[in-house]
C-alpha positions in Angstrom: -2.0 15.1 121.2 0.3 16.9 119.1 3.4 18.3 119.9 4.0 22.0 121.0 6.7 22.5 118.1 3.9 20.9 115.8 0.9 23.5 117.5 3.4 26.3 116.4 4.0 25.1 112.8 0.0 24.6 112.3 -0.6 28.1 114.2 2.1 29.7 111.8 0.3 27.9 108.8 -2.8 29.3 110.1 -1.6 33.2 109.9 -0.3 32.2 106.2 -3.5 31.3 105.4 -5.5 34.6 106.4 -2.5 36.9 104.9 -2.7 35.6 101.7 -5.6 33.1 100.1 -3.8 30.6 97.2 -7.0 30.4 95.5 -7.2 34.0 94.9 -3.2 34.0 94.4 -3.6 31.8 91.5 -6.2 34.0 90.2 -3.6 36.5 90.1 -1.3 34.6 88.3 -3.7 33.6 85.5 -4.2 37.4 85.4 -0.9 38.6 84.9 0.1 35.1 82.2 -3.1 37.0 80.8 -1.0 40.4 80.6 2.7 39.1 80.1 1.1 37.4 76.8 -0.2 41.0 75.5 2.4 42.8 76.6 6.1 40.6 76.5 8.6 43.0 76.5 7.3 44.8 79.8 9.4 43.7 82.8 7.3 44.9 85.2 4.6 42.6 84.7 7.3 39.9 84.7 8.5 40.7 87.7 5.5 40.6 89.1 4.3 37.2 88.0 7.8 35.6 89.1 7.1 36.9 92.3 3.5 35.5 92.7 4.5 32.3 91.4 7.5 31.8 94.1 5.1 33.0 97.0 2.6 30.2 95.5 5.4 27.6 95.4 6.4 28.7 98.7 3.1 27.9 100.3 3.0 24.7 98.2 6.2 23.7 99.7 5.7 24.8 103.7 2.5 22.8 103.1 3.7 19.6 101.9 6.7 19.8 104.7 4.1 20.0 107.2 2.5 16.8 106.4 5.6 14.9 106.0 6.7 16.2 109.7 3.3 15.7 111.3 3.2 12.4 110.0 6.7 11.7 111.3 6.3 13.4 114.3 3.1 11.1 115.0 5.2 8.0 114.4 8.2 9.0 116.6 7.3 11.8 118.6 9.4 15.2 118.8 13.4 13.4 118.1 15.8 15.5 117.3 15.0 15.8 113.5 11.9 16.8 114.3 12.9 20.0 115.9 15.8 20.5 113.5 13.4 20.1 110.6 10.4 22.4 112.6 12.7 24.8 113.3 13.5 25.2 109.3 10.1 24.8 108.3 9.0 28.2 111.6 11.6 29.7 109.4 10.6 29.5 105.8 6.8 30.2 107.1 8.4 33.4 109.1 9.9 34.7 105.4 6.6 34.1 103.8 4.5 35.7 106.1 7.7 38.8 106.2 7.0 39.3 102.2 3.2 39.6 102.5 4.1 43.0 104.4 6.5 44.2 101.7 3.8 47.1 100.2 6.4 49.7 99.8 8.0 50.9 96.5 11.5 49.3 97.3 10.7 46.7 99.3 11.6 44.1 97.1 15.2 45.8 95.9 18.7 45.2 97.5 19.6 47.0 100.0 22.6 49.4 101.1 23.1 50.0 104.4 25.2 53.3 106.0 26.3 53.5 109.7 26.9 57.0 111.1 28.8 57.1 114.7 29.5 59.8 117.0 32.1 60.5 119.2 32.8 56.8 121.6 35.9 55.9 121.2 37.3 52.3 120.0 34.5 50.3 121.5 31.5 52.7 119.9 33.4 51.5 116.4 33.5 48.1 117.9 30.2 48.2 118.3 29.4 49.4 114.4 31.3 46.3 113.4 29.6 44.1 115.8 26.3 45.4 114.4 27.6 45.3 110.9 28.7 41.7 111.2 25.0 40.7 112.4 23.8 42.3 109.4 26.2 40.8 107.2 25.7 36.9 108.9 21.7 37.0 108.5 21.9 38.3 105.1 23.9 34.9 104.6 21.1 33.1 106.2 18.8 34.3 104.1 21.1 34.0 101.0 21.5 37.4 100.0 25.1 38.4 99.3 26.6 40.8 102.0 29.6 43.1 100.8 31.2 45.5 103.2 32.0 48.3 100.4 33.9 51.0 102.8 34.6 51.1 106.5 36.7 53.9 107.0 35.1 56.9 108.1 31.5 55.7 108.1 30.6 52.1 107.3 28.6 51.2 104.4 27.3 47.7 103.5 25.8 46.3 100.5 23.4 43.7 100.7 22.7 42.3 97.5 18.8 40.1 96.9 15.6 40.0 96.5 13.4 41.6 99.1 17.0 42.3 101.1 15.4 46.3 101.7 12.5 44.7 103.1 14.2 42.3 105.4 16.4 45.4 107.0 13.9 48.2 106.3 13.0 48.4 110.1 16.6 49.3 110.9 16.7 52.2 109.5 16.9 54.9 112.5 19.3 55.5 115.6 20.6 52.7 117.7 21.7 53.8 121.3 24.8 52.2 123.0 25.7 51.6 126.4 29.0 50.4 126.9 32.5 50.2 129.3 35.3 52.4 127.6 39.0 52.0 127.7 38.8 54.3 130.8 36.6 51.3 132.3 33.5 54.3 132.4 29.9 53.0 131.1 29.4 55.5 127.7 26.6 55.9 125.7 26.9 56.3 122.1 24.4 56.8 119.3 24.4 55.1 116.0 22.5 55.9 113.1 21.5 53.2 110.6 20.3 54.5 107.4 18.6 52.0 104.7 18.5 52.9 101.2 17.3 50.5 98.4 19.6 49.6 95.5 17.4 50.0 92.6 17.9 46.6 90.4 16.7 48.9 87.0 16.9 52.6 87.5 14.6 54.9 85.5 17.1 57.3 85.0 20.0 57.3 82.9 22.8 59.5 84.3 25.0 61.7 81.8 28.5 61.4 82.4 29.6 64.5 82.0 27.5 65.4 85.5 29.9 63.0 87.4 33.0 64.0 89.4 35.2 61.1 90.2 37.9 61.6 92.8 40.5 58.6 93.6 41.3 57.8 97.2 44.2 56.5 99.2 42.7 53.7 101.7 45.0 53.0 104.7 46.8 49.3 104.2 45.0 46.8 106.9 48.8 45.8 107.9 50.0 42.1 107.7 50.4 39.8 105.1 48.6 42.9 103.1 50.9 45.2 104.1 52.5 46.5 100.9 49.7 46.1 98.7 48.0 49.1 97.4 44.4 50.0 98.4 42.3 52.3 96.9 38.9 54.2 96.8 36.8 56.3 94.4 34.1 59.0 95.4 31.6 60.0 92.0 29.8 62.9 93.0 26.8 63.5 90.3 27.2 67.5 90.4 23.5 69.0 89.9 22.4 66.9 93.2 25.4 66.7 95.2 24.5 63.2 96.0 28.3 61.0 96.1 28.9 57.6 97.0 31.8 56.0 98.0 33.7 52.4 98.0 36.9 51.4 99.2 38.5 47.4 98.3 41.2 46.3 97.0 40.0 46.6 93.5 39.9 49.9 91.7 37.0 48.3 88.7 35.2 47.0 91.4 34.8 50.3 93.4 33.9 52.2 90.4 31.4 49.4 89.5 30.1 50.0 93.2 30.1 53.5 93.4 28.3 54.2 90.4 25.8 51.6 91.1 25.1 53.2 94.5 24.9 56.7 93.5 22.7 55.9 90.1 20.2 54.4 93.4 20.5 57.6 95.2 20.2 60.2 92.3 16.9 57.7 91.1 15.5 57.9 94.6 16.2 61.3 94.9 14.2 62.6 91.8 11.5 59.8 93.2 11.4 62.1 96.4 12.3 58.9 98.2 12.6 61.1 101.4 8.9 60.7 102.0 9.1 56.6 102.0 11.8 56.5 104.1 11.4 59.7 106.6 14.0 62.0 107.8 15.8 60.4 110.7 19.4 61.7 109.5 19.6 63.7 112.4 23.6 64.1 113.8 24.4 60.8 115.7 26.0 62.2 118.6 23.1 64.4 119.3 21.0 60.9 119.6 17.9 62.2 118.5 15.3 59.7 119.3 16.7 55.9 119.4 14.4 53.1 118.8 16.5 50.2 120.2 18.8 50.4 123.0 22.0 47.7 123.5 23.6 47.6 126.6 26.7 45.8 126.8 28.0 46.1 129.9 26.6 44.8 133.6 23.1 43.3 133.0 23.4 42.6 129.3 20.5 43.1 127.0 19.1 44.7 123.9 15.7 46.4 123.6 14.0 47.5 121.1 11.8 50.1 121.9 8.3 49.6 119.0 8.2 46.4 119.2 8.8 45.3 122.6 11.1 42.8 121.6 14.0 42.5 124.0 16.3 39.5 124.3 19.6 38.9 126.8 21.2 36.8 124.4 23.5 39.8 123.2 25.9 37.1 121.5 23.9 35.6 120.0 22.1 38.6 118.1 25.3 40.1 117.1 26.3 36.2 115.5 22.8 37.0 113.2 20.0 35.9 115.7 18.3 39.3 114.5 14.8 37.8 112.7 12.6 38.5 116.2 13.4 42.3 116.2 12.7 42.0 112.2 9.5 40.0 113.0 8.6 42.5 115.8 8.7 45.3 113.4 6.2 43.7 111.3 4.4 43.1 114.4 4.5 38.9 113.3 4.6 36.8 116.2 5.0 33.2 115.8 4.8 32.1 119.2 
């Protein structure tokens, strides 16, 4: 009789299978070999072939890892490695099965991620970093490259990979917080997260001479850094209005930043990228209408609302335990 870790793997496998069929996958490949041959010099189409091979080598490799754990799993039973080694193999399958539902435009870009607070108080912007920080650990997880590019004011995070927008997509709207003040008084605070995809190769080239540039003074982060200079640039692209912002300790590296992230923005915004992602800017302290709720004081939890997926183990999410709600959102279950 098999193992319940090893009835979740094959059940897992099973919902591969029916969301996307290898012998049609390969068909597609030979199709687009056929169309990267007549056509070299177009990206596109090589972009889109990498992408079905990995999937393809990513089934070929869940598949084979199977066999080699059922087999050891048969000879030894469910030890240790075997739920280390299920537990990785759940995970890879999870990913797959997560990029079958990447249909959008951006989907497969990286990812920047704003977070707009309202009036809370020190523990509302503890919160923001809290939540911040459990983006930035999964995106580790998943081998993307997290870089926090300003956090005064509002918070803004880079997330730099392949398929990194799809991952977070679903966190794009408000986050409600419930939460014990200074004052010791529960508070509830609204956060609004706001996705945008960094465009790898924008379609647009942007003239210089629409750009504004304005150099900022960052406040010093004390200690050993204390008499270091910091600073920040805004570039505001004047016939949209649209700026961007980034704040580090290197000047080149926040102009490189800021001019990536507003080249995304201006590109999106002459793509009307408004009616991918919806309008859910609404003011955060207004709290417009919240999607997941976290409450961290009393009877800890965090709920998200569309899914259904709620879990006590508040630590935990905010370490980067965040793929069920990512799952959820997809509506994937691997249980």
């Amino acid at each position: 009789m098999a193992s319940p870790l090893i009835t979740k793997i094959e059940a897992a496998l099973n919902k591969l299978s029916k969301a996307r069929n290898t012998n049609q996958l390969e068909l597609d490949i030979a199709g687009l070999t056929a169309r990267m041959e007549a056509n070299p010099s177009d990206w596109r189409i090589a972009q889109e072939l990498a992408r079905a091979s990995q999937q393809l080598q990513g089934f070929t490799d869940v598949s084979r890892h199977y066999a080699l754990l059922h087999e050891y799993a048969h000879e030894v039973g469910e030890d240790e490695t075997v739920l280390n080694e299920g537990r990785t193999l759940l995970g890879r399958i999870a990913d797959l099965l997560l990029e079958q539902k990447f249909s959008e435009p951006y989907d497969h870009e990286s990812a920047l991620i704003t977070f707009q607070s309202g009036e809370g108080g020190r523990n509302l912007d503890d919160f923001v970093r809290n939540l911040s920080g459990a983006y930035s650990s999964f995106a580790r997880q998943k081998n993307f490259q997290p870089e926090l590019l300003s956090s005064n004011g509002e918070t803004v995070l880079q997330v730099v990979g392949e398929n990194s927008f799809g991952f977070f997509r679903g966190e794009h709207g408000v986050h409600k917080c419930i939460y014990e003040n200074e004052d010791g008084r529960v508070h509830t605070g609204y956060v609004t997260v706001i996705l945008e995809p960094l465009i790898e190769r924008p379609e647009i080239v942007i003239d210089k001479k629409d750009l504004l540039y304005e150099f900022l003074a960052a406040s010093s982060p004390g200690g050993q850094h204390a008499n270091k200079a910091q600073t920040g640039v805004r570039i505001t692209h004047i016939p949209t209005r649209l700026q961007a912002v980034a704040k580090s300790r290197s000047q080149s590296l926040n102009l490189k930043d800021a001019l990536r992230v507003l080249t995304s923005r201006v590109t999106q915004h002459y793509a009307a990228q408004q009616k991918i992602l919806g309008d859910i800017r609404v003011p955060p302290e207004r709290g417009g209408y919240h999607f997941r709720t976290y409450r961290l004081t009393g009877s800890r939890f965090i709920n998200d609302h569309r899914s259904g997926v709620k879990t006590t183990d508040v630590d935990g999410f905010f370490k980067g335990n965040i793929e069920p709600f990512i799952l959820g959102d997809y509506h994937i279950e691997l249980a």
